[in-house]
C-alpha positions as CSV (number, residue, x, y, z in Angstrom):
1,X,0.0,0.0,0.0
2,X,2.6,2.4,1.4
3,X,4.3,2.2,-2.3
4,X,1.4,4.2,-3.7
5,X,1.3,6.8,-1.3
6,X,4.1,8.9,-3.3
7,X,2.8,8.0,-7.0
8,X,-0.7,9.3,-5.8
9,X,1.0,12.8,-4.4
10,X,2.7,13.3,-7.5
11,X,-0.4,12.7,-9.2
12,X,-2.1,15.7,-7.2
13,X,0.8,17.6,-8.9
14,X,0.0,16.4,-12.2
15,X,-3.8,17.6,-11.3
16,X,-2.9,20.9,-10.3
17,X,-0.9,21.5,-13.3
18,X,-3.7,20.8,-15.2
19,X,-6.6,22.2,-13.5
20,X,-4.2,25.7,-13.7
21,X,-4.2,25.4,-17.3
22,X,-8.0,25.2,-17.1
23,X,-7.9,28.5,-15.1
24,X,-5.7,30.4,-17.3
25,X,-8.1,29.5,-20.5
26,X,-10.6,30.9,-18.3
27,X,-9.0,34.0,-17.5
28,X,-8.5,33.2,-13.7
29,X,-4.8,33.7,-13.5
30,X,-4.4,34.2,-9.8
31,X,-5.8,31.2,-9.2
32,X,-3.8,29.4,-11.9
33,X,-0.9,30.6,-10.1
34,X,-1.8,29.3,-6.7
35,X,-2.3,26.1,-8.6
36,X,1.4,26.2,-9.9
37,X,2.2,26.8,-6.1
38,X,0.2,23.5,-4.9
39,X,1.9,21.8,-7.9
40,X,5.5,22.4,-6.7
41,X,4.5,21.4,-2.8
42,X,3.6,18.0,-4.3
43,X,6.7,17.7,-6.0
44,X,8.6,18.6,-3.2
45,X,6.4,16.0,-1.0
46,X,6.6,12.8,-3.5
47,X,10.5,12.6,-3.8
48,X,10.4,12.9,0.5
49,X,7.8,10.5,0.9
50,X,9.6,8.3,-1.8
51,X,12.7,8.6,0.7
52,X,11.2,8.0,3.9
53,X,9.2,5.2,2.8
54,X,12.0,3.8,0.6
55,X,9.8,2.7,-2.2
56,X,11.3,4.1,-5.1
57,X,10.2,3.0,-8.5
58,X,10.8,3.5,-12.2
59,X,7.5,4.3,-12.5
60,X,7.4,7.0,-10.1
61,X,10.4,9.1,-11.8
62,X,8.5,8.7,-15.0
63,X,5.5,9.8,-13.5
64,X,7.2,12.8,-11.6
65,X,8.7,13.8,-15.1
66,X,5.1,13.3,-17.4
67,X,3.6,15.9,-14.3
68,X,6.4,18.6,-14.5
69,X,6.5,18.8,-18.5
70,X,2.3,20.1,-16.9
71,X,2.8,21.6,-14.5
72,X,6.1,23.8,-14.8
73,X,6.5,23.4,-18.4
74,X,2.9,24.4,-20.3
75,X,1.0,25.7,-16.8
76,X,3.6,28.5,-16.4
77,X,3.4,29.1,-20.8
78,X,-0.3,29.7,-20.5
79,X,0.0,32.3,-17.6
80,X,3.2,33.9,-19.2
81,X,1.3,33.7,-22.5
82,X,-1.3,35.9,-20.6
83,X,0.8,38.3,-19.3
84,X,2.5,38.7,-23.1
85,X,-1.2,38.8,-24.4
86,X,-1.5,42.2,-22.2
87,X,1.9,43.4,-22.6
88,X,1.2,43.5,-26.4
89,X,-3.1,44.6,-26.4
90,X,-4.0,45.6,-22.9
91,X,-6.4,44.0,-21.5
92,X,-8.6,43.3,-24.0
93,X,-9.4,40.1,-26.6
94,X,-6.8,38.5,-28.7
95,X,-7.8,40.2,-32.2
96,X,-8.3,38.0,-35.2
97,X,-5.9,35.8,-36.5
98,X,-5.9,37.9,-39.9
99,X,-5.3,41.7,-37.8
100,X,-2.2,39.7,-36.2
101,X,1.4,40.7,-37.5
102,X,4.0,38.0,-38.0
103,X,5.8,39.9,-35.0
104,X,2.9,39.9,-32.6
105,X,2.8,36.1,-33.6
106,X,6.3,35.7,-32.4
107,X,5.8,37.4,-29.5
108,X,2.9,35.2,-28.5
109,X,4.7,32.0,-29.1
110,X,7.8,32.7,-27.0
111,X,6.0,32.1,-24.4
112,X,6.4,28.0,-25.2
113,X,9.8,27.9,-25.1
114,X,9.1,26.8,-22.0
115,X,7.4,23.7,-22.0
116,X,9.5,22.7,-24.6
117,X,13.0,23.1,-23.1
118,X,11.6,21.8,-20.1
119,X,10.3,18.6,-21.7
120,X,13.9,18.6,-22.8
121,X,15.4,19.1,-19.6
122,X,13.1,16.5,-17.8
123,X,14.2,13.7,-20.2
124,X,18.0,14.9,-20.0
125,X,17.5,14.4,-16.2
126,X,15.8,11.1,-16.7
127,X,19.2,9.8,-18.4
128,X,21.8,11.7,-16.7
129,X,23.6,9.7,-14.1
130,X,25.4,13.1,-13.1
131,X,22.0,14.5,-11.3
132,X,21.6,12.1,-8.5
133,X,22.4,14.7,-6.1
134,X,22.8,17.9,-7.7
135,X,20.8,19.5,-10.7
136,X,22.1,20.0,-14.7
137,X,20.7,23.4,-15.7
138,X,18.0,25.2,-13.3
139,X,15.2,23.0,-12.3
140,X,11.7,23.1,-14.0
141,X,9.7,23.9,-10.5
142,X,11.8,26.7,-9.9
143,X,11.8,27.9,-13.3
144,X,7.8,28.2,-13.4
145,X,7.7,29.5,-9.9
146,X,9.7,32.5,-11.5
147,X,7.7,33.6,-13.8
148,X,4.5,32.9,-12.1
149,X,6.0,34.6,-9.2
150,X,6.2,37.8,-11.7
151,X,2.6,37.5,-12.4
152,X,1.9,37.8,-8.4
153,X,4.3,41.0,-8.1
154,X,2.2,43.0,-10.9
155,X,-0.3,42.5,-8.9
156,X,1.0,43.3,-5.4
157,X,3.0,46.3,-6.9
158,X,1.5,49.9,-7.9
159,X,5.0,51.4,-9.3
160,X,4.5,52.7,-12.5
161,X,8.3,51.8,-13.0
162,X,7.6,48.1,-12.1
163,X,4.6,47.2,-13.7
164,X,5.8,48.9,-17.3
165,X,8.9,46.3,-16.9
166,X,6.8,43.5,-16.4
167,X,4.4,44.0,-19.0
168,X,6.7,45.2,-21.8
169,X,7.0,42.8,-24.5
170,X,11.0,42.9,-25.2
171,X,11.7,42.8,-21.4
172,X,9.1,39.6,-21.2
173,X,11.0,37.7,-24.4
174,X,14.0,37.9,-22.9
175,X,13.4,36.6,-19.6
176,X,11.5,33.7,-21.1
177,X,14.6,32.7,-23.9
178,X,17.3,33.2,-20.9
179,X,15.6,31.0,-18.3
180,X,13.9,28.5,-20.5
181,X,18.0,28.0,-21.8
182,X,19.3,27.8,-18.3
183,X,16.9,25.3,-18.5
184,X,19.5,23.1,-20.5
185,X,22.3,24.8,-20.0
186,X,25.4,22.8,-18.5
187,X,25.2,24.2,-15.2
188,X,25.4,22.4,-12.4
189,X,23.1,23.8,-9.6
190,X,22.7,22.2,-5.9
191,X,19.8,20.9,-4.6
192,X,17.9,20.5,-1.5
193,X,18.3,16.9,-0.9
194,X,19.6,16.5,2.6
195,X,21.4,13.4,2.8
196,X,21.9,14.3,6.2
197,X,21.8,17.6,9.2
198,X,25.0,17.8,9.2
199,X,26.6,21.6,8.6
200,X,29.6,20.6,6.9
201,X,27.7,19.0,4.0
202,X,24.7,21.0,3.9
203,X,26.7,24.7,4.3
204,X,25.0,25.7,0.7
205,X,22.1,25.0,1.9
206,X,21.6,26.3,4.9
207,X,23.0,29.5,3.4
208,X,19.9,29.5,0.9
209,X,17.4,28.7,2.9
210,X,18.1,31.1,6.0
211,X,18.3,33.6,3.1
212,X,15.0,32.7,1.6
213,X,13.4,33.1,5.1
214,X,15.2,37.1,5.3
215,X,13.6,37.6,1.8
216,X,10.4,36.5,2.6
217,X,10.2,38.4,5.8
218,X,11.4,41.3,3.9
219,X,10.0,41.3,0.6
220,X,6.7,39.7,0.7
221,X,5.2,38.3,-3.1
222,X,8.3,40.1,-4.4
223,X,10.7,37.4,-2.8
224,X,10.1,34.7,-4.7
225,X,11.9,35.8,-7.9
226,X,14.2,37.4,-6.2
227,X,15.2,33.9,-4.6
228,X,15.2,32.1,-7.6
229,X,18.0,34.5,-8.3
230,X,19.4,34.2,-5.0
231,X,20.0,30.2,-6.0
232,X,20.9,31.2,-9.4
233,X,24.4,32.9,-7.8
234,X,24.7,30.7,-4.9
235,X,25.1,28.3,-7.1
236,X,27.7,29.8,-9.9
237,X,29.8,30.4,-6.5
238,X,29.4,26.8,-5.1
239,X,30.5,26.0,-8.6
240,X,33.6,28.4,-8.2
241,X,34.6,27.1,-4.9
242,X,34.7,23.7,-6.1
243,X,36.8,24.3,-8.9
244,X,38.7,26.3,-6.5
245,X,39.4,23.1,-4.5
């Protein structure tokens, strides 16, 4: 029984992902965005319960993979397509298909660069032997909790300054081509499996997470971003020390 348990969480991730897809067609992006949310608590909860149970399973990586390509590949696409949809029209309808340049159409596909590369980034982890306890490229959850994140802090945010950024089209295409390529870039990032408590192993860790709580504290919705960065550098200078040593 207890070799279910984890297949079944990561199959409330898969859910999520999809039911935030729903909500974005239906133009409820905040929700859609709490859904993403959900979706990477579940992910975080299968591998654990997969670990303390020690039932791991082919089956259950595959699984875990098939829900991410949902729910941090195309969930996040449809929310970012959203926010491009504004950036380029306002908030009004999409017009049609006919009063659409072929630049407008480029700008609305960018958007799906990242479910793509993630798909690609999920099957390079499935294969790479090198990721057992560290990350290739950034990791889809933390990717789509970026730029969901962004949707969150146009919302919590009134500065002119802030929301112009956000919601400007060339600003928006860049952020999506430079994060959906750290998806599959060669860099290795750390992750947050503790094999033990212990300080002298887990130093990066507890580094990033006692920062994340600061940021939190400090920063409200805008944190979230602002720690994806945060592990972004942490990890090019765990990367430099080890060459280091």
């Amino acid at each position: 029984m207890k070799r279910h348990i984890p297949n079944t969480i990561t199959s409330l991730n898969l859910l999520s992902g999809c039911l935030s897809i729903l909500l974005s067609f239906e133009g409820y992006i905040l929700a859609a965005v709490y859904l993403i949310f959900f979706a990477a608590i579940f992910d975080f909860l299968d591998g654990m319960t997969a670990r303390l149970l020690k039932v791991y399973s082919t089956l259950g990586k595959e699984l875990d993979s098939l829900a991410d390509v949902i729910s941090f590949g195309a969930a996040p696409a449809f929310i970012v397509f959203q926010m491009m949809k504004t950036a380029l029209y306002g908030t009004g309808q999409l017009p049609f298909y006919e009063y659409i340049s072929a630049q407008e159409y480029l700008f609305l596909l960018i958007p799906f660069l990242i479910p793509v590369l993630s798909a690609v980034r999920l099957a390079k982890f499935n294969l790479d032997e090198r990721q057992a306890d560290s990350f290739i490229g950034l990791p889809t959850p933390a990717n789509a909790l970026f730029f969901v994140s962004l949707f969150i802090v146009t919302l919590t945010n009134s500065n002119a300054f802030v929301l112009n950024l956000f919601y400007n089209k060339y600003f928006l295409a860049i952020l999506i081509v430079i994060f959906s390529l750290l998806l599959v870039a060669e860099f290795p990032m750390f992750s947050l499996k503790f094999k033990n408590l212990g300080l002298r192993d887990n130093k990066i860790r507890y580094l990033f997470i006692g920062l994340s709580v600061i940021l939190l504290i400090l920063l409200h919705s805008i944190a979230v971003p602002v720690i994806i960065i945060l592990y972004l550098i942490l990890s090019a200078i765990n990367n430099w020390i080890f060459k280091l040593n």
